[in-house]
C-alpha positions in Angstrom: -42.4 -24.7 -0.5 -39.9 -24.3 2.2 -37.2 -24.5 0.0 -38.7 -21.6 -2.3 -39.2 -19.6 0.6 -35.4 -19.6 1.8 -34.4 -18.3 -1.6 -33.7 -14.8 -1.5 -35.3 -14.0 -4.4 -38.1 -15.3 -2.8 -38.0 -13.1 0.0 -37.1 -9.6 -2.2 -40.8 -10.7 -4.0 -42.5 -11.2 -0.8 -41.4 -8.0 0.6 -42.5 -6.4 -2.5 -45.9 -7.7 -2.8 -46.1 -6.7 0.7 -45.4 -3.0 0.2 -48.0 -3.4 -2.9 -50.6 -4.5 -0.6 -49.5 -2.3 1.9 -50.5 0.6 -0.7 -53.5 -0.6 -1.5 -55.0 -0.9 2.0 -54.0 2.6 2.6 -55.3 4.4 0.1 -58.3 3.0 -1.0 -61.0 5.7 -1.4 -63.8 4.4 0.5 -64.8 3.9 4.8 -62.0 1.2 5.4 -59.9 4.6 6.4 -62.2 5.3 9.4 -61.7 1.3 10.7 -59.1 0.7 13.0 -57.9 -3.1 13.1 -55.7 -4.8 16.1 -54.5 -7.7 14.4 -52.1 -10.4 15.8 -49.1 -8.8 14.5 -50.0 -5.8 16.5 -50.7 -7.8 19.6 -47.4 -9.8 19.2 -45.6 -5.8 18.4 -47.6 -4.5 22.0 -46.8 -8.0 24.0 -43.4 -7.5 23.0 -42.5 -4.0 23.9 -43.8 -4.6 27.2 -42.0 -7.5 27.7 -38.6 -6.0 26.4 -38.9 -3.4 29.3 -40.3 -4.8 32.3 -39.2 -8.5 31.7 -42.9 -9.7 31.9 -45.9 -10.5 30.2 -48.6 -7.8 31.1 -51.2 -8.8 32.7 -54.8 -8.8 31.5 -55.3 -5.3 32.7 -52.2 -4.0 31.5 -52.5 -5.1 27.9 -56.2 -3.7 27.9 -55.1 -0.1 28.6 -51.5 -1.0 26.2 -54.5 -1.6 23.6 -56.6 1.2 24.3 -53.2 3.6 24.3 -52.7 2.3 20.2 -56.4 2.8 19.4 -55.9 6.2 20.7 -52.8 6.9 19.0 -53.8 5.7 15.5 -56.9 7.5 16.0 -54.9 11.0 16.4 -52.7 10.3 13.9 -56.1 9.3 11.4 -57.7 12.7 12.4 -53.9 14.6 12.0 -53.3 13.3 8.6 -57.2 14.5 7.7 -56.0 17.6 8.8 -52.7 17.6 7.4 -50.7 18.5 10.2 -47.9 16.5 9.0 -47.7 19.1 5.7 -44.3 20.8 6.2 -43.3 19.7 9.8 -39.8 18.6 9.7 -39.6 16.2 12.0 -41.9 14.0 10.3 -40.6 14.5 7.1 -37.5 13.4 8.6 -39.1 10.5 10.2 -40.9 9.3 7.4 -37.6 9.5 5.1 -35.7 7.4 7.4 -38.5 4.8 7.6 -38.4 4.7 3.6 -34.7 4.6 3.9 -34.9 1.9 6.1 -37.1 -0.1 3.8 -34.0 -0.2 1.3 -31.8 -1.2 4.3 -34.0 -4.3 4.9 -33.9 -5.2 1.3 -29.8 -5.1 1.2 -29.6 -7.2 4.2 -32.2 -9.7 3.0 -29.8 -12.1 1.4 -26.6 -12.0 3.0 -23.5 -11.7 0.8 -21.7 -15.2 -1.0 -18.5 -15.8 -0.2 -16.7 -14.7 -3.0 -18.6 -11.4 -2.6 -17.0 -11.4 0.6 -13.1 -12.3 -0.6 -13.9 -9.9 -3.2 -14.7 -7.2 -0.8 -11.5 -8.4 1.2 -8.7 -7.7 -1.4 -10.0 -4.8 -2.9 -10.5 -3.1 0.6 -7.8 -5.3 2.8 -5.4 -1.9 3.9 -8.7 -0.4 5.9 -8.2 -3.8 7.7 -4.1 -3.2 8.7 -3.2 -3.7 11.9 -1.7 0.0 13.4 1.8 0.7 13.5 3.4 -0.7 16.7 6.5 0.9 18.6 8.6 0.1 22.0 10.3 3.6 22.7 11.7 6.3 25.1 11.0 10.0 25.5 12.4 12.7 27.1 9.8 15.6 27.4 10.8 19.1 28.1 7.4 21.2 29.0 6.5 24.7 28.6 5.0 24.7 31.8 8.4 24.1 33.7 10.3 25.9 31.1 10.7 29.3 29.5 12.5 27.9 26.4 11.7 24.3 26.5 12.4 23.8 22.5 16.0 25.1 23.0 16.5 23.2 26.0 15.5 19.4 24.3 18.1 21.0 21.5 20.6 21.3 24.0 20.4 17.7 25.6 19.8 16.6 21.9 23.5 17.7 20.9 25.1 16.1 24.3 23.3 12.8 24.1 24.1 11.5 20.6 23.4 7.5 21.2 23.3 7.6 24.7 22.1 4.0 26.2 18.4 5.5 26.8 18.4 3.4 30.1 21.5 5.9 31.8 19.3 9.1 31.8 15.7 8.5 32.1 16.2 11.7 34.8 16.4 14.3 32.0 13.2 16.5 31.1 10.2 17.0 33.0 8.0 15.0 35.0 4.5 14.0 33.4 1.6 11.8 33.5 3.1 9.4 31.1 5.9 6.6 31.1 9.8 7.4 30.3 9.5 3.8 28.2 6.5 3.1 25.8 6.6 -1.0 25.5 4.8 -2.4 22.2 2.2 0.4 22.6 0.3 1.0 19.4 -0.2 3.8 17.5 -3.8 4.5 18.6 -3.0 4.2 22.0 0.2 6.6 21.2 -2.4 9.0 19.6 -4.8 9.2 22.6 -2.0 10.0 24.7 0.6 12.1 23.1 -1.5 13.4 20.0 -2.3 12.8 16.3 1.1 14.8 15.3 3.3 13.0 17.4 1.9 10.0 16.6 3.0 10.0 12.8 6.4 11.4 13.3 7.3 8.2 14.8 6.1 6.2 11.5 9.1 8.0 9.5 12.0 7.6 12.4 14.6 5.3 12.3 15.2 3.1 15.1 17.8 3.0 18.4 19.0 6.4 17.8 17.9 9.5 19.4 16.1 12.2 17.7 14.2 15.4 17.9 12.9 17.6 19.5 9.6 16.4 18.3 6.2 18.9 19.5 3.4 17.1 21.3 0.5 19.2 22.7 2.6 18.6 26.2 5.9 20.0 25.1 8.9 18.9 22.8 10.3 15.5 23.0 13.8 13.8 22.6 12.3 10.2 21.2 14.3 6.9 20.8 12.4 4.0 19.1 13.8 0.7 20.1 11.5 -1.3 17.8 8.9 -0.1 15.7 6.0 -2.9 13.8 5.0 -1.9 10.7 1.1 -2.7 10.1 -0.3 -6.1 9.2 -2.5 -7.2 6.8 -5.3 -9.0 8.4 -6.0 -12.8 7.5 -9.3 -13.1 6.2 -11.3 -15.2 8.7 -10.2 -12.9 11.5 -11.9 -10.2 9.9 -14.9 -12.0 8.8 -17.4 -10.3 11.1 -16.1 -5.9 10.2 -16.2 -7.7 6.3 -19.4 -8.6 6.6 -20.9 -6.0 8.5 -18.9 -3.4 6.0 -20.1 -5.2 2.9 -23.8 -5.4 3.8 -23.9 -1.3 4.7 -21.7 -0.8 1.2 -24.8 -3.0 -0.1 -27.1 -0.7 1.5 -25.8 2.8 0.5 -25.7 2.0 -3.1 -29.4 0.0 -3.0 -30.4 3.5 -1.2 -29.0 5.7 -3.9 -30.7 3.6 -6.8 -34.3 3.4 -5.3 -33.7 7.6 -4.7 -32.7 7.6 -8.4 -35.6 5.8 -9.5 -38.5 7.3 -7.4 -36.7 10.9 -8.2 -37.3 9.9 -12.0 -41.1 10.2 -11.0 -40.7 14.0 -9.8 -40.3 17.5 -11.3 -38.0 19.2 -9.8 -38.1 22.8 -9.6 -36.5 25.7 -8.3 -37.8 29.1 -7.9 -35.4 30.9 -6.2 -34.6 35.1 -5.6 -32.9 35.8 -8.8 -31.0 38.5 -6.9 -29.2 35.8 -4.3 -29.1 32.8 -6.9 -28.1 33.8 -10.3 -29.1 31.3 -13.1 -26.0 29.2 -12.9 -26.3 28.5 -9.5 -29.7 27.1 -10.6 -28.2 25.1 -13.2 -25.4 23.8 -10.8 -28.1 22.2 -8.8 -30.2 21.1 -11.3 -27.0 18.9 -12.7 
């Protein structure tokens, strides 16, 4: 029995028979609807809460008035629903949606995925994986807060440098809240610095020569990459952890879409809309 149990297709028909008896219970049409039961699993749920926050076990008073706080909860939300006031409130449509959504989730993540789902996953998605560009360079800034003309001035030195040993004028440009020499920096770190734009120019430069001016949202920059590291492809066990963790919500998106498909299949859809704002091929268009 234990063994049929750690199947997962044991586990998806346990679930479902689950949410089959979960149906039943609530909507049988007779008194049961008016009896509110505190069962084990909601003791353990209360118990639990509590002890996540204050570290404890409550004591016997506590968990008496933790009870009576769910009986009087359920007992609002019984006398709401008989009075439908959740009928067109957002924020429990919302809620509710999420909570079916996150019954597909739980299904996706049941069983979790073989090993040659995984390698699978690996090579056919392997460059999201590649290590960032790296570079070890020097930059001259000229700012526009020093400067009246500071792209015609980076121009200037530009022509009188040439190759220049980058070490004999790291005293040119402007002073600013960033190192003269960028060693094996990364191209994320080179982005939260220097900017997005700047960033990417440097993927296209050749190396140990000066060029530019190149604009960063600081000014315009004389740059000389003395080594630049192309990105790496990840080996697979290093990644492991982002594959699975990528794979099972790839899992869950798609087992989301196909239980919205199916229970859609149950609905008619219609659309009545001002003719005068939505012409009949708008209609269509949403309809496809």
């Amino acid at each position: 029995m234990k063994k049929i149990l750690k199947e997962p297709l044991a586990h998806f028909l346990l679930f479902g028979l689950a949410l089959f008896a979960l149906y039943g219970l609530v909507n049988k049409e007779d008194d049961s609807a008016d009896t509110i039961v505190i069962d084990d699993f909601d003791m353990n749920n209360i118990i639990a809460s509590w002890e996540m926050q204050w570290k404890r076990l409550p004591s016997d008073e506590e968990l008496k008035s933790l009870i009576q706080q769910n009986i009087k909860q359920e007992i609002f939300y019984q006398e709401a629903l008989k009075m439908n006031l959740d009928h067109n409130d957002e924020i429990i449509k919302r809620r509710l949606a999420q909570k079916m959504q996150f019954l597909s989730n739980d299904l996706a993540t049941i069983s979790e995925p073989s090993e040659e789902e995984l390698m699978n996953f690996y090579n056919e998605n392997v460059n999201n994986y590649l290590s960032p560009y790296s570079y070890s360079f020097y930059q001259i800034i000229f700012s526009p807060d020093h400067r009246s003309d500071p792209k015609k001035d980076a121009q200037k030195l530009m022509g009188a440098i040439h190759n220049t040993d980058p070490t004999a004028i790291s005293n040119e440009g402007d002073s600013m809240p960033f190192p003269y020499f960028f060693k094996e920096t990364d191209a994320i770190e080179v982005q939260r610095r220097l900017g997005n734009e700047f960033s990417e120019e440097l993927e296209e430069l050749p190396v140990e020569q000066w060029l530019g001016p190149i604009k960063s949202g600081f000014g315009y920059h004389l740059v000389y990459i003395l080594e630049r590291t192309d990105p790496q492809k990840p080996e697979f066990e290093s990644i492991r952890n982002e594959l699975v963790r990528d794979l099972e919500y790839r899992n869950q998106q798609k087992l989301d879409q196909l239980i919205f498909e199916e229970l859609k299949k149950k609905y008619n859809i219609e659309y009545e809309l001002d003719p005068e704002k939505f012409d009949e091929s708008f209609v269509e268009y949403l309809k496809e």
